[in-house]
VOVEXPA-639645 format. One record per residue: residue in one letter; x, y, z of N, C-alpha, C in turn. Coordinates in steps of 0.02 Angstrom, whole numbers. Layout:
BEGIN
<atom><rest>A</rest><n_px>X</n_px><n_py>Y</n_py><n_pz>Z</n_pz><ca_px>X</ca_px><ca_py>Y</ca_py><ca_pz>Z</ca_pz><c_px>X</c_px><c_py>Y</c_py><c_pz>Z</c_pz></atom>
...
% end
This chain:
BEGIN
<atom><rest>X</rest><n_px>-387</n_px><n_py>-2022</n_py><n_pz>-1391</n_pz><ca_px>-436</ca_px><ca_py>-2050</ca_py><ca_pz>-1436</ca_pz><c_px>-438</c_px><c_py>-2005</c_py><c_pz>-1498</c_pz></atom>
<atom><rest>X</rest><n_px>-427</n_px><n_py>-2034</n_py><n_pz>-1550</n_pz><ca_px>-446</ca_px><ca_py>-2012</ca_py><ca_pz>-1623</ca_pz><c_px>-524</c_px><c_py>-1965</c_py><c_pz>-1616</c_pz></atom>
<atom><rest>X</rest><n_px>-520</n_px><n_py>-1919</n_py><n_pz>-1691</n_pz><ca_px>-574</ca_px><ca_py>-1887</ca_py><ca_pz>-1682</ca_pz><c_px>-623</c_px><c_py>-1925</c_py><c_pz>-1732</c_pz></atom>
<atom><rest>X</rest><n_px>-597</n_px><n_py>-1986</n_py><n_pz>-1771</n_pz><ca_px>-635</ca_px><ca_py>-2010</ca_py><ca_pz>-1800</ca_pz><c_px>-661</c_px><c_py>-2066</c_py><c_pz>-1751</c_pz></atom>
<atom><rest>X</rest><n_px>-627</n_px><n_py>-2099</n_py><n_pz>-1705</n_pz><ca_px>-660</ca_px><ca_py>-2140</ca_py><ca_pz>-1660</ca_pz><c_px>-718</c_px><c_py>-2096</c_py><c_pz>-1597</c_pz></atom>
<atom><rest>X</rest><n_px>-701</n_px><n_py>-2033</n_py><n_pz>-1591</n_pz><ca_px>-746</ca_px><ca_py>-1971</ca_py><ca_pz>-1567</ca_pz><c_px>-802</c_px><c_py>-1984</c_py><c_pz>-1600</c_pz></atom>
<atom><rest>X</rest><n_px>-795</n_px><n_py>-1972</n_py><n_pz>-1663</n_pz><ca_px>-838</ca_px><ca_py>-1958</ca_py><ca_pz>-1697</ca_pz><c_px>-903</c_px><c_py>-2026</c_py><c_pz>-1711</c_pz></atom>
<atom><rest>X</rest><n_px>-856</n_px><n_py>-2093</n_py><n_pz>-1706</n_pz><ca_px>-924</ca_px><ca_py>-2144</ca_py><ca_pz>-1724</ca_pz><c_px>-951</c_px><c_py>-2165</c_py><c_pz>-1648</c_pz></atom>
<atom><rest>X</rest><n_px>-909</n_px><n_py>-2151</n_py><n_pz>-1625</n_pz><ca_px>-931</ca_px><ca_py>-2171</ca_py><ca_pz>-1542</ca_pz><c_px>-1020</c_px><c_py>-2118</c_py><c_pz>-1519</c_pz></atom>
<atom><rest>X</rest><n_px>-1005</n_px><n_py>-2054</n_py><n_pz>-1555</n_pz><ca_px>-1055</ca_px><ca_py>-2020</ca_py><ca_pz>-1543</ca_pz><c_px>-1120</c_px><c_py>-2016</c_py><c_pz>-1587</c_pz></atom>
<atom><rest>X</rest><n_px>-1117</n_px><n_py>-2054</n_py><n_pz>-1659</n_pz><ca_px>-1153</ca_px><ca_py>-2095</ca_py><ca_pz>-1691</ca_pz><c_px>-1181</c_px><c_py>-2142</c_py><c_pz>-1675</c_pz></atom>
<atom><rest>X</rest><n_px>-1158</n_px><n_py>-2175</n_py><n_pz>-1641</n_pz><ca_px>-1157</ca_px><ca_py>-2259</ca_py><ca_pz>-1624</ca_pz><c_px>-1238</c_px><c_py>-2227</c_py><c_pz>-1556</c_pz></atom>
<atom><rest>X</rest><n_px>-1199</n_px><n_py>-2193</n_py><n_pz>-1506</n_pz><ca_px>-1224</ca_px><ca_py>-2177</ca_py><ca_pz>-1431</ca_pz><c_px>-1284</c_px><c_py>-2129</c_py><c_pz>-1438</c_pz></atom>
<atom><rest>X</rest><n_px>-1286</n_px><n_py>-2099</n_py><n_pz>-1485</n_pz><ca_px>-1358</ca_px><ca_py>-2038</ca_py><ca_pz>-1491</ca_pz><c_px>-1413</c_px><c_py>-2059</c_py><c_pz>-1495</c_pz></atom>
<atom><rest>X</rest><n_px>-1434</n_px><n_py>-2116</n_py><n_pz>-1534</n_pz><ca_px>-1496</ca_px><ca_py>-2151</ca_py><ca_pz>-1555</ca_pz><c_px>-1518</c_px><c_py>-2190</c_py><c_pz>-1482</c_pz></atom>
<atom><rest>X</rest><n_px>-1464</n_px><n_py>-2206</n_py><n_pz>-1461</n_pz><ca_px>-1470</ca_px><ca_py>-2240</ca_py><ca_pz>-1402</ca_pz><c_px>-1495</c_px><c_py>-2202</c_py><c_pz>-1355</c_pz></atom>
<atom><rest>X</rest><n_px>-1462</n_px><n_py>-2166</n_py><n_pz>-1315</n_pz><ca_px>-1482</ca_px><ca_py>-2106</ca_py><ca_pz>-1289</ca_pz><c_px>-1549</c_px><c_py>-2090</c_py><c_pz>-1297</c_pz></atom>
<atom><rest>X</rest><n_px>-1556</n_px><n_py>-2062</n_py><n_pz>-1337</n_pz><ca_px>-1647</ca_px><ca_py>-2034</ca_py><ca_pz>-1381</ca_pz><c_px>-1687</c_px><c_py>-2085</c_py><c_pz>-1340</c_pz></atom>
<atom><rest>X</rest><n_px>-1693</n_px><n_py>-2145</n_py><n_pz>-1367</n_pz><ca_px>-1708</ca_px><ca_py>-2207</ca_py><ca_pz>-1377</ca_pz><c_px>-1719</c_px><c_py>-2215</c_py><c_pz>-1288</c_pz></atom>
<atom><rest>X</rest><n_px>-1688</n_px><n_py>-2210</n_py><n_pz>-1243</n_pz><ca_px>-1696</ca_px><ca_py>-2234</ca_py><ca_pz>-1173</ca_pz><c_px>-1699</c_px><c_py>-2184</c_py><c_pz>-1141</c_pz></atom>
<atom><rest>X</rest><n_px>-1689</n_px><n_py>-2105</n_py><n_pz>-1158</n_pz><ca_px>-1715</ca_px><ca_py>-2059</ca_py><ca_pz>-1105</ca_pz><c_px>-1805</c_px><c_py>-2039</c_py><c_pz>-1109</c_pz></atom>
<atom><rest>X</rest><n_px>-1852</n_px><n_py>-2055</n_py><n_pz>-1160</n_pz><ca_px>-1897</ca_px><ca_py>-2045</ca_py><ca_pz>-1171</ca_pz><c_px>-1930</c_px><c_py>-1990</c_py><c_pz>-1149</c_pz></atom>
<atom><rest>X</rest><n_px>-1885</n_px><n_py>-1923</n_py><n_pz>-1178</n_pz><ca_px>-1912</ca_px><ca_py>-1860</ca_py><ca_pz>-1166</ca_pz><c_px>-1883</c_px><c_py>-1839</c_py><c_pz>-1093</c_pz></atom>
<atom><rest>X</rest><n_px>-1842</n_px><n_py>-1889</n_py><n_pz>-1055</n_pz><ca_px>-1816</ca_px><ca_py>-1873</ca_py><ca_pz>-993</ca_pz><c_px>-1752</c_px><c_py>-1845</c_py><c_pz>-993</c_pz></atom>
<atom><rest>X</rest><n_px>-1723</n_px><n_py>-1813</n_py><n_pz>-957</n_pz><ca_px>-1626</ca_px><ca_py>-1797</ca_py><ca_pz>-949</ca_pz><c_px>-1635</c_px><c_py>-1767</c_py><c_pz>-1023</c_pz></atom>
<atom><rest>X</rest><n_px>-1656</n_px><n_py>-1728</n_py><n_pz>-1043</n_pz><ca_px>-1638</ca_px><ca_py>-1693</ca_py><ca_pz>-1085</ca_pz><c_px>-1560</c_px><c_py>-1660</c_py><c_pz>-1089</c_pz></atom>
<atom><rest>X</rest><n_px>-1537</n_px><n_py>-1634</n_py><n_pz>-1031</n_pz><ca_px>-1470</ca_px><ca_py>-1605</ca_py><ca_pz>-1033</ca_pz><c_px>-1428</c_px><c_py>-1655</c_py><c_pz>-1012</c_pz></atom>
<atom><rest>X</rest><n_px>-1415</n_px><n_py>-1701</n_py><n_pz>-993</n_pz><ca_px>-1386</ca_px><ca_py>-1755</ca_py><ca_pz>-942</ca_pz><c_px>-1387</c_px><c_py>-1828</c_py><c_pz>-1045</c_pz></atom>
<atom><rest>X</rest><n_px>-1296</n_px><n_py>-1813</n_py><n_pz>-1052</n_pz><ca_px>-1296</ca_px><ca_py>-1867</ca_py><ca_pz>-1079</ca_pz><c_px>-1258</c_px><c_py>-1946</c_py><c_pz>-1040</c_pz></atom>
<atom><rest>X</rest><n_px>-1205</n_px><n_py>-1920</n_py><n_pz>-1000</n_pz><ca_px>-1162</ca_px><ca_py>-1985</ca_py><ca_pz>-967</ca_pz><c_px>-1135</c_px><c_py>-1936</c_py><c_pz>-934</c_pz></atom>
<atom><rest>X</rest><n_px>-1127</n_px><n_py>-1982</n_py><n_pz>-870</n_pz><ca_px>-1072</ca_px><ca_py>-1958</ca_py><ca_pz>-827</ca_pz><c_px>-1042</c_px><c_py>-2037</c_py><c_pz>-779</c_pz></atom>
<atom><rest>X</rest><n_px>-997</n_px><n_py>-2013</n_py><n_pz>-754</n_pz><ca_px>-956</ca_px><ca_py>-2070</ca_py><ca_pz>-729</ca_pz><c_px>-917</c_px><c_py>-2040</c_py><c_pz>-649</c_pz></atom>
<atom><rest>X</rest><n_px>-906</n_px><n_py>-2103</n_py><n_pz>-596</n_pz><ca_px>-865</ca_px><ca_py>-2100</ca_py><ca_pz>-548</ca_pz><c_px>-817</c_px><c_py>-2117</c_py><c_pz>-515</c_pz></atom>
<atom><rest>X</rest><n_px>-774</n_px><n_py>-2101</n_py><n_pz>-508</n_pz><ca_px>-712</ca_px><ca_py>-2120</ca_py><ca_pz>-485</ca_pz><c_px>-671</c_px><c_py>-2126</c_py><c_pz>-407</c_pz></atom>
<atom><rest>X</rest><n_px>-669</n_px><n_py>-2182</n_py><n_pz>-363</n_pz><ca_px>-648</ca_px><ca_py>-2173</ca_py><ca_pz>-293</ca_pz><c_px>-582</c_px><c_py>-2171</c_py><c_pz>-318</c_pz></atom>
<atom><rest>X</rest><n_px>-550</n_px><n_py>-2121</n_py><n_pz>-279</n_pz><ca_px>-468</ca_px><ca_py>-2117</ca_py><ca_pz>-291</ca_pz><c_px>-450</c_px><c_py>-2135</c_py><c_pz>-221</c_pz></atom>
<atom><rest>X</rest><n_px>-385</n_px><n_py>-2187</n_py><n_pz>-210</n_pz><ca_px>-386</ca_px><ca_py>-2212</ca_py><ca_pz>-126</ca_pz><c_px>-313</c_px><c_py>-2167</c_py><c_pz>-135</c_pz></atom>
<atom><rest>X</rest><n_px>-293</n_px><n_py>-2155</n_py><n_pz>-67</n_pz><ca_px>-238</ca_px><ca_py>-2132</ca_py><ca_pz>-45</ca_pz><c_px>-169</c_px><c_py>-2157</c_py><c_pz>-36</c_pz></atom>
<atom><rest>X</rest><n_px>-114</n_px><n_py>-2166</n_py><n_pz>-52</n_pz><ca_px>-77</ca_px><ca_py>-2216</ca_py><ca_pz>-49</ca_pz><c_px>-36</c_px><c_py>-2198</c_py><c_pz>7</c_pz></atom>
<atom><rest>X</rest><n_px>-58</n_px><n_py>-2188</n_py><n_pz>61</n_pz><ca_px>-26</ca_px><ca_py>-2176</ca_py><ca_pz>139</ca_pz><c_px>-67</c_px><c_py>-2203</c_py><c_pz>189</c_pz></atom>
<atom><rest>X</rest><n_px>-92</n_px><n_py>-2244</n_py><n_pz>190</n_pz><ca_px>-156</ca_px><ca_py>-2274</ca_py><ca_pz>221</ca_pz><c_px>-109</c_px><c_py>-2328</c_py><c_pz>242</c_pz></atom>
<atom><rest>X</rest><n_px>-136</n_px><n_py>-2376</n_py><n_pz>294</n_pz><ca_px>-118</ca_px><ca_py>-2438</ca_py><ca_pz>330</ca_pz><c_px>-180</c_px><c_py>-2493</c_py><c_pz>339</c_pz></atom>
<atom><rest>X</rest><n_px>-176</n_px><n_py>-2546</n_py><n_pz>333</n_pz><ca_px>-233</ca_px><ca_py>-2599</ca_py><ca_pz>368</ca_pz><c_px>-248</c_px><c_py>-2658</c_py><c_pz>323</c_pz></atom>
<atom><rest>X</rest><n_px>-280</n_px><n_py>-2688</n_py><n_pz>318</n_pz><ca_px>-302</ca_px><ca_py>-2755</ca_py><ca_pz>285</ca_pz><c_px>-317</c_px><c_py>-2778</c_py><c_pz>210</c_pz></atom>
<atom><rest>X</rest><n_px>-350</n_px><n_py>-2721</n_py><n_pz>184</n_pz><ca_px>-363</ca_px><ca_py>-2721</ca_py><ca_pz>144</ca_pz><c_px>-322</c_px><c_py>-2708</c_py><c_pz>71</c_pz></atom>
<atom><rest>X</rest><n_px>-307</n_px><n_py>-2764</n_py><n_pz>21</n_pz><ca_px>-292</ca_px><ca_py>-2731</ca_py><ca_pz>-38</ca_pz><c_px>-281</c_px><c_py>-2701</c_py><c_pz>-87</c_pz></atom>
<atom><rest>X</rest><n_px>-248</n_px><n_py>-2632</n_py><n_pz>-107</n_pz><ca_px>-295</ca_px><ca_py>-2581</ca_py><ca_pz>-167</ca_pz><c_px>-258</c_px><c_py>-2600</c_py><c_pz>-218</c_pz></atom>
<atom><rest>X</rest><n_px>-308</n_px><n_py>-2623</n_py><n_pz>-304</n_pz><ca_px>-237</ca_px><ca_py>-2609</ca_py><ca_pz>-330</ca_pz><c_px>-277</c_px><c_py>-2571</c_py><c_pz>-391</c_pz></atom>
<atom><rest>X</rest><n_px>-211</n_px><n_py>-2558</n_py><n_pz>-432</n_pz><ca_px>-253</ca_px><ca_py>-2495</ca_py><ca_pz>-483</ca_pz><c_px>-237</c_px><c_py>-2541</c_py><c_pz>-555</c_pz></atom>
<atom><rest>X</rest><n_px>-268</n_px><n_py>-2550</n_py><n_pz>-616</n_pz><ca_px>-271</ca_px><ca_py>-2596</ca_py><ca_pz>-648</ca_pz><c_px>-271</c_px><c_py>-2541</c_py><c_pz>-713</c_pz></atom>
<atom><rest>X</rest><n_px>-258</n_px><n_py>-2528</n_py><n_pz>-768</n_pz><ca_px>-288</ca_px><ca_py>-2497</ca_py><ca_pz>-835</ca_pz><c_px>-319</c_px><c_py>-2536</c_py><c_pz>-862</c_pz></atom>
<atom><rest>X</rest><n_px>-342</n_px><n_py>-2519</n_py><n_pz>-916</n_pz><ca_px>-374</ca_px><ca_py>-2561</ca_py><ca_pz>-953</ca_pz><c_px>-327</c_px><c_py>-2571</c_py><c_pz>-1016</c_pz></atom>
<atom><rest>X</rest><n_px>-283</n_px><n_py>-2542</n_py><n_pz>-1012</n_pz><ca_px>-241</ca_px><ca_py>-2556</ca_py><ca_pz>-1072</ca_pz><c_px>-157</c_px><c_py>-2593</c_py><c_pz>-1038</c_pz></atom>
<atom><rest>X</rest><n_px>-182</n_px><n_py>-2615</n_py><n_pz>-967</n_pz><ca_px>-120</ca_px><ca_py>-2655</ca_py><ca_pz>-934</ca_pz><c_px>-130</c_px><c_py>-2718</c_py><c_pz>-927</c_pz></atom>
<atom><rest>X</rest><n_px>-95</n_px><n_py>-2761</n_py><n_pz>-911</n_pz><ca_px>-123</ca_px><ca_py>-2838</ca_py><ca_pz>-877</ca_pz><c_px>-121</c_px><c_py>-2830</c_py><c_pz>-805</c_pz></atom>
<atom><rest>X</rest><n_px>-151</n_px><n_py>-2888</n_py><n_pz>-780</n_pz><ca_px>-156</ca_px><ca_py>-2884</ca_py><ca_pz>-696</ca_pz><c_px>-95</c_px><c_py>-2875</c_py><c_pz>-657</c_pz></atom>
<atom><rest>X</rest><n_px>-35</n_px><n_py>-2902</n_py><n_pz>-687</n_pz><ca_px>22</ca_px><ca_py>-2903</ca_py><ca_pz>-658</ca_pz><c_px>73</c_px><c_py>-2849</c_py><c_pz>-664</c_pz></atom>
<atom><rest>X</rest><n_px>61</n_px><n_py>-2802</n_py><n_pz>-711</n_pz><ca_px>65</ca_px><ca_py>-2728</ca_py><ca_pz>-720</ca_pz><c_px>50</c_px><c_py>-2693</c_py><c_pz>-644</c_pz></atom>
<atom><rest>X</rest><n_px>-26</n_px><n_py>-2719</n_py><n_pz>-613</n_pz><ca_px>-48</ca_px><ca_py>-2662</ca_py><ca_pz>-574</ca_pz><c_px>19</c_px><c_py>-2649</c_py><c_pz>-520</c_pz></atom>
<atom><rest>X</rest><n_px>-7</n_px><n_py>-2590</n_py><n_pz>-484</n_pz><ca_px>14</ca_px><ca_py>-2579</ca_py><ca_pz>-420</ca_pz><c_px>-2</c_px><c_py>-2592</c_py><c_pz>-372</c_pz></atom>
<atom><rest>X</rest><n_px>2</n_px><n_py>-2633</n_py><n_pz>-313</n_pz><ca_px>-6</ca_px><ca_py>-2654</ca_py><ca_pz>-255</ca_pz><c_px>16</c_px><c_py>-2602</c_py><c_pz>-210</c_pz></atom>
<atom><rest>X</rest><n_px>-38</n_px><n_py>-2582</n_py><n_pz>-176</n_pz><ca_px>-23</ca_px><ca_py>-2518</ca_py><ca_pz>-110</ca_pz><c_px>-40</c_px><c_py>-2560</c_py><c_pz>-46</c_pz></atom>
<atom><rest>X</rest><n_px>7</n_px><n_py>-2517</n_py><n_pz>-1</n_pz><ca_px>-14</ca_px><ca_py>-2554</ca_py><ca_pz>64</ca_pz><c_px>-60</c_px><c_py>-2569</c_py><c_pz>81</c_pz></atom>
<atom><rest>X</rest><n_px>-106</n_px><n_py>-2651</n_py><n_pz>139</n_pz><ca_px>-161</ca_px><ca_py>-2652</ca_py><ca_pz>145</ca_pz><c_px>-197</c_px><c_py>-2585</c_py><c_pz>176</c_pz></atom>
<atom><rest>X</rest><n_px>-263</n_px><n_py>-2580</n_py><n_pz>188</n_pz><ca_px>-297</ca_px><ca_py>-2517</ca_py><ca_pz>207</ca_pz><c_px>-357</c_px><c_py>-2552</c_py><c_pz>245</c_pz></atom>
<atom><rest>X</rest><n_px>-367</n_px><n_py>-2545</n_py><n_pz>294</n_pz><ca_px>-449</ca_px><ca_py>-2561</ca_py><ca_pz>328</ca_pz><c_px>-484</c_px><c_py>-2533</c_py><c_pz>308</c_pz></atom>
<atom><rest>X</rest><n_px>-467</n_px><n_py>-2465</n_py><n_pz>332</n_pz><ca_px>-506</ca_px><ca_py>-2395</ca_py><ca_pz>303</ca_pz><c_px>-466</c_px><c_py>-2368</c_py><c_pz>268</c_pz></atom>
<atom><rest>X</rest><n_px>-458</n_px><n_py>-2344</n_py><n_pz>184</n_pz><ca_px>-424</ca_px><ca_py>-2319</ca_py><ca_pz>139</ca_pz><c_px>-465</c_px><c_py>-2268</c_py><c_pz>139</c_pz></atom>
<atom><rest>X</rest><n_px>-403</n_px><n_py>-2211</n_py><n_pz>139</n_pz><ca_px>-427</ca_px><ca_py>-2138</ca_py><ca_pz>140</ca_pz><c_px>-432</c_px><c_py>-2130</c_py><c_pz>66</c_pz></atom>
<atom><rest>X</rest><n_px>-490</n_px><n_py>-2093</n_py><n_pz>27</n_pz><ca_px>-489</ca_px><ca_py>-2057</ca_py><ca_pz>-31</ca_pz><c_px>-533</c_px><c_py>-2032</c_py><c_pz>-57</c_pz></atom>
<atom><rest>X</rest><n_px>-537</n_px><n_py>-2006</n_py><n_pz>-114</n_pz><ca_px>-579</ca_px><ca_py>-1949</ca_py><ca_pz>-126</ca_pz><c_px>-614</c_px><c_py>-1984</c_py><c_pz>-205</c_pz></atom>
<atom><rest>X</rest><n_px>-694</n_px><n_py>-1968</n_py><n_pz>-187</n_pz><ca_px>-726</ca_px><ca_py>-1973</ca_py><ca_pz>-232</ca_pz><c_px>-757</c_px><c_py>-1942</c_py><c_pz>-301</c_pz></atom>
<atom><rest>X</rest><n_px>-736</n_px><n_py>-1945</n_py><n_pz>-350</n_pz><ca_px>-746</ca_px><ca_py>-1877</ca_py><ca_pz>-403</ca_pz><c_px>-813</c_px><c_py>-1900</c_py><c_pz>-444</c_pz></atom>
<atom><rest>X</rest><n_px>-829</n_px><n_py>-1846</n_py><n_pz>-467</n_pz><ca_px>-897</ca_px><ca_py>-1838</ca_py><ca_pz>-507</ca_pz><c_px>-910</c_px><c_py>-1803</c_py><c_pz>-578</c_pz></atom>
<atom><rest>X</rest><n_px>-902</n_px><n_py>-1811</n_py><n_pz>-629</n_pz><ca_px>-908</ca_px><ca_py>-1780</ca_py><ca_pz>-685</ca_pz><c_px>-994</c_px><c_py>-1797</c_py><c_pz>-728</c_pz></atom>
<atom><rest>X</rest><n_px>-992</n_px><n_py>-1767</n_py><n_pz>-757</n_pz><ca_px>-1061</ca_px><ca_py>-1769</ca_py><ca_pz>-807</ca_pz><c_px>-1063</c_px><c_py>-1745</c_py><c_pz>-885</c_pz></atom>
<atom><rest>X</rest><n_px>-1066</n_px><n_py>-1776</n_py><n_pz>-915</n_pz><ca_px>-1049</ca_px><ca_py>-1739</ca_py><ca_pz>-998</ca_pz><c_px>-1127</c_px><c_py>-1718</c_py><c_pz>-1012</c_pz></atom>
<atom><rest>X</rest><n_px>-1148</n_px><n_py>-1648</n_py><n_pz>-1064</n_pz><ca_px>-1201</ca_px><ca_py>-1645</ca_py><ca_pz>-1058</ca_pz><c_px>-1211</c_px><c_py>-1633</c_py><c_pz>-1109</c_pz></atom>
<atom><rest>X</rest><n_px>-1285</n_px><n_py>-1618</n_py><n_pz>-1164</n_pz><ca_px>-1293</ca_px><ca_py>-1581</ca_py><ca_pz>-1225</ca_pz><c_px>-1265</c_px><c_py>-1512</c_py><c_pz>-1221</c_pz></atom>
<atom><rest>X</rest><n_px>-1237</n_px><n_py>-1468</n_py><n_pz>-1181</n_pz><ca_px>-1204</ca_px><ca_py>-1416</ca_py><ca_pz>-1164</ca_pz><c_px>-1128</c_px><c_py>-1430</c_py><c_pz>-1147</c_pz></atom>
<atom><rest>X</rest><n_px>-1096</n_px><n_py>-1468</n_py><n_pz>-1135</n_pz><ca_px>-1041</ca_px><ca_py>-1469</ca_py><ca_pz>-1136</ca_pz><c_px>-1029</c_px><c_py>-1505</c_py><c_pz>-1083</c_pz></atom>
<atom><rest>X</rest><n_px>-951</n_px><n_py>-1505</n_py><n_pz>-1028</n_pz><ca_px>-931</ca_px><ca_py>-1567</ca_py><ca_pz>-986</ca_pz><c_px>-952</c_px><c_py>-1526</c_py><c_pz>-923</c_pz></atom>
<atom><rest>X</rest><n_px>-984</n_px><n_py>-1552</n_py><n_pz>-865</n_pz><ca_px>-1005</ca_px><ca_py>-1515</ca_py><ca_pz>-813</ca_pz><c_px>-941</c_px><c_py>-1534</c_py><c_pz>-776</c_pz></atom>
<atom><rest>X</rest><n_px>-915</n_px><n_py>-1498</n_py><n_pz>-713</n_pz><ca_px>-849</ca_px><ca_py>-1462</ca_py><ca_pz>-709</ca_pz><c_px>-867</c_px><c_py>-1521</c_py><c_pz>-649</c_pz></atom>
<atom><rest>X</rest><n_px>-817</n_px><n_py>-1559</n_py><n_pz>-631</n_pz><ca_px>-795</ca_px><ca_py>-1618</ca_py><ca_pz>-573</ca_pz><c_px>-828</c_px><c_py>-1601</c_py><c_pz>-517</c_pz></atom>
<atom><rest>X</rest><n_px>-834</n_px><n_py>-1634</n_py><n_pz>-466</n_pz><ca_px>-865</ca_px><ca_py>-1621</ca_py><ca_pz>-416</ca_pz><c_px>-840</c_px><c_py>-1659</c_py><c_pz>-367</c_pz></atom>
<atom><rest>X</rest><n_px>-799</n_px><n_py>-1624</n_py><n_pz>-325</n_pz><ca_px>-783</ca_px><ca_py>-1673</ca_py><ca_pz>-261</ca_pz><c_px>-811</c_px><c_py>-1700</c_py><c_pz>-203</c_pz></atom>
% end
């Protein structure tokens, strides 16, 4: 990402922010989560992984999974900087 698209994205999102934490999450601006599945798994279920900059038929199809083994990640961006992943 450009630092000028950096840059209006964080224009655009501040007022907002302000605007809906009402004196709350002061340190806490966004954070996001991610299930990552395992691609050694077996069983029923479908996984597929999609970008957003792919079409559907791009994705990858992994073996079905009943139970798909994987790991869930955790990040947080803050008025202090990116809080460090969390497994």
């Amino acid at each position: 990402m450009s630092v000028k698209k950096v840059e209006k994205r964080r224009k655009r999102s501040w007022p907002l922010y302000l605007m809906l934490r009402k004196d709350r999450y002061k340190a806490g601006i966004t954070s996001d989560e991610a299930l990552f599945h395992l691609s050694f798994t077996t069983g029923k279920t479908k996984i597929q992984y999609i970008s957003s900059k792919k079409r559907r038929t791009d994705a990858a199809v992994l073996k079905n999974a009943s139970w798909p083994s994987g790991v869930m990640i955790w990040t947080e961006m803050s008025s202090q900087g990116l809080i460090e992943p969390f497994l």
